[in-house]
FIDOMAR-437618 format. One record per residue (C-alpha): x, y, z; residue number from 1. Coordinates in Angstrom, 1 decimal, padded with zeros to 4 digits. Example, Ala and Ser with C-alpha at 12.3 -4.5 7.8 and 13.67 -1.06 7.14 Angstrom:
<kolkols>
{X=012.3&Y=-004.5&Z=007.8&num=1}
{X=013.7&Y=-001.1&Z=007.1&num=2}
</kolkols>
This chain:
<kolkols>
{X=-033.5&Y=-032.7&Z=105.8&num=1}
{X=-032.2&Y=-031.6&Z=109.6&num=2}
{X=-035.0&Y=-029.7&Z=110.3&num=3}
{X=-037.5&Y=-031.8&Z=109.4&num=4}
{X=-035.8&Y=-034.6&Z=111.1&num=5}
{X=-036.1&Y=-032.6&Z=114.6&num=6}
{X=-039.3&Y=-032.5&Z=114.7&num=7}
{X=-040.7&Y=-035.8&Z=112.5&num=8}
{X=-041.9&Y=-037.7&Z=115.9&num=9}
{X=-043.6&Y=-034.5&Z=117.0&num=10}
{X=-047.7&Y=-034.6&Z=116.7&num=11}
{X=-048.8&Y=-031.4&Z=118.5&num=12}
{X=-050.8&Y=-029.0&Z=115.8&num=13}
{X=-047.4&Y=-026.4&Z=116.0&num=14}
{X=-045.4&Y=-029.4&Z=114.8&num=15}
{X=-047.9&Y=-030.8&Z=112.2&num=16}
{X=-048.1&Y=-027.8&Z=110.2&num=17}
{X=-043.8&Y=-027.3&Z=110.4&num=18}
{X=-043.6&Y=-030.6&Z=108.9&num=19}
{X=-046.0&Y=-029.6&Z=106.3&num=20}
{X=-043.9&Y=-026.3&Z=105.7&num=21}
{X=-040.8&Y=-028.2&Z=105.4&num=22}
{X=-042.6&Y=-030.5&Z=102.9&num=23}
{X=-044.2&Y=-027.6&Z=100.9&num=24}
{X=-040.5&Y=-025.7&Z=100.6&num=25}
{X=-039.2&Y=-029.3&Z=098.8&num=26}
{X=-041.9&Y=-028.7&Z=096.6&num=27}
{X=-041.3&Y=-025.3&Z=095.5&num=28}
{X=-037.6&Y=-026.8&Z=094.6&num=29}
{X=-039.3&Y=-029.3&Z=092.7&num=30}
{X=-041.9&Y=-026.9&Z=090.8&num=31}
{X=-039.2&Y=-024.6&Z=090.1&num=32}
{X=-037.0&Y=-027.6&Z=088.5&num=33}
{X=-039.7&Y=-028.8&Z=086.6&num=34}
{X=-040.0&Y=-031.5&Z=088.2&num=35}
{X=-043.8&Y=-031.5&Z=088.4&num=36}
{X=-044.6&Y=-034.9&Z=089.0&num=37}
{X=-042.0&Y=-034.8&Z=092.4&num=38}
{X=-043.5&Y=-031.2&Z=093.4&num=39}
{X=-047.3&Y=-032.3&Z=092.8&num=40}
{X=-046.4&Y=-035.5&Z=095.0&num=41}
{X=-044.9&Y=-033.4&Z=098.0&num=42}
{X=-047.4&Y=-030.4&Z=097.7&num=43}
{X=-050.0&Y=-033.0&Z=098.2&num=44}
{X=-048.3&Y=-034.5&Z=100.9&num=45}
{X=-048.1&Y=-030.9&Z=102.7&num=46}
{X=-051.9&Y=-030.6&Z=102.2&num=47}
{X=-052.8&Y=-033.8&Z=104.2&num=48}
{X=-050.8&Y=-032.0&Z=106.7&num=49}
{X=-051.8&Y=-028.6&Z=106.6&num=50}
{X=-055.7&Y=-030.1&Z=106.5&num=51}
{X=-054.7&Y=-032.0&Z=109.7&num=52}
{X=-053.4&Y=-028.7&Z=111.7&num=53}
{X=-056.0&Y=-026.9&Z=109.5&num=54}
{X=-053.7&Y=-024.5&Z=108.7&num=55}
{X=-055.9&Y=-022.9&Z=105.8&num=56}
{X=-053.6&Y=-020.2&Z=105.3&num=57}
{X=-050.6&Y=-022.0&Z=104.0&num=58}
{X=-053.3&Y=-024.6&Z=102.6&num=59}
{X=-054.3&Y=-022.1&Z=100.3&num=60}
{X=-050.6&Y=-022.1&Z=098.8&num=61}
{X=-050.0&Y=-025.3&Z=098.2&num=62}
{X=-053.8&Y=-025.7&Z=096.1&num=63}
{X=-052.3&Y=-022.4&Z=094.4&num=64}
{X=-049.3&Y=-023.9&Z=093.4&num=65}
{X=-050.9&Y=-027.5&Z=092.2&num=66}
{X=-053.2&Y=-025.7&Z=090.2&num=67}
{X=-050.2&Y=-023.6&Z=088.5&num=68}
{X=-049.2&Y=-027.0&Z=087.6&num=69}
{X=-051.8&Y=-028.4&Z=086.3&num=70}
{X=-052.2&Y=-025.3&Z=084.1&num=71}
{X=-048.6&Y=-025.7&Z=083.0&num=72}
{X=-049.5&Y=-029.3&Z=081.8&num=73}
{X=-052.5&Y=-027.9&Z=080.4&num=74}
{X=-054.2&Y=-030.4&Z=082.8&num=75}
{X=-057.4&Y=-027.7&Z=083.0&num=76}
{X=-059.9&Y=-030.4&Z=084.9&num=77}
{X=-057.4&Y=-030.2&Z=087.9&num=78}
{X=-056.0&Y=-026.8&Z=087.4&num=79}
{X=-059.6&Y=-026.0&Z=087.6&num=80}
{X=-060.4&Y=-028.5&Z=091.0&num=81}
{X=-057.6&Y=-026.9&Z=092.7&num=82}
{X=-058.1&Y=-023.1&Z=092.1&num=83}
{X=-061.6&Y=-023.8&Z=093.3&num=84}
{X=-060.3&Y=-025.0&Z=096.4&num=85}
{X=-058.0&Y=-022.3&Z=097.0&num=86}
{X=-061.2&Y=-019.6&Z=096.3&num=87}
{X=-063.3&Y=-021.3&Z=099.0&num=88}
{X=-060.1&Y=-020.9&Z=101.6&num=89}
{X=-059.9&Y=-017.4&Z=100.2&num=90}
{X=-063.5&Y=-016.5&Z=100.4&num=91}
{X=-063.5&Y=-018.0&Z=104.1&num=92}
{X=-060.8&Y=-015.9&Z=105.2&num=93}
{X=-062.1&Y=-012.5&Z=103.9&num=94}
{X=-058.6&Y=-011.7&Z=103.0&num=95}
{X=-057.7&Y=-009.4&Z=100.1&num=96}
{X=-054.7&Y=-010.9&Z=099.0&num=97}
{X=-055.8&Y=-014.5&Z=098.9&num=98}
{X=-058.9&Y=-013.3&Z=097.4&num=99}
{X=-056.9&Y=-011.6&Z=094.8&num=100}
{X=-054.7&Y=-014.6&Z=094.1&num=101}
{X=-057.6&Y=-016.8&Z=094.0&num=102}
{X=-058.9&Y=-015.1&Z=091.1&num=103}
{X=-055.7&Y=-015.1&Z=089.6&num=104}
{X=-055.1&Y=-018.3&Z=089.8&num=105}
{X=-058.9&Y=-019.2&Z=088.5&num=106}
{X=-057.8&Y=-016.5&Z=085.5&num=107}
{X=-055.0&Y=-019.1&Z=084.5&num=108}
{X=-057.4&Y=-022.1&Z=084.2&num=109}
{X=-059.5&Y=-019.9&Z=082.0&num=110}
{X=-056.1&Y=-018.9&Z=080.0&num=111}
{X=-055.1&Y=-022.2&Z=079.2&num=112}
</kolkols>
């Protein structure tokens, strides 16, 4: 990937969580493939990332998106681990959206 190549030597926090966004986008073309093992692998990749800018806004989207995984492999111990992890960056940021989402995504464990 060219962008990600621009900026791969880079360690300021701006450059940390790019890398991370870059990685996060690969796995969204994985998810929606199917390709869950290859999308589960980069999303994790992008949190260790996104942890080490702490960049809990777009953290909160790739535990999301694991967790719609999970549930679509009717995996519900980690669908479960990862929904809670998106509520706590939810319920820390006070934001109605994420909040909403969070309890979506918690809904979907409790579906499967």
């Amino acid at each position: 990937n060219k962008a990600y190549s621009l900026i791969e030597t880079e360690n300021d926090v701006k450059s940390i969580s790019q890398k991370a966004s870059l990685i996060h986008i690969t796995a969204n073309v994985f998810q929606q493939k199917q390709v869950y093992d290859s999308a589960l692998a980069k999303y994790q990749e992008a949190i260790a990332l996104f942890t080490k800018a702490n960049d809990k806004n777009r953290l909160f989207f790739s535990y999301y998106n694991i967790s719609g995984i999970y549930c679509l492999l009717n995996d519900t111990a980690n669908a479960l681990y990862y929904a809670n992890e998106t509520m706590k960056i939810a319920e820390a940021g006070k934001d109605e959206n994420s909040m909403m989402r969070a309890h979506i995504a918690m809904a979907d464990v409790y579906a499967v």
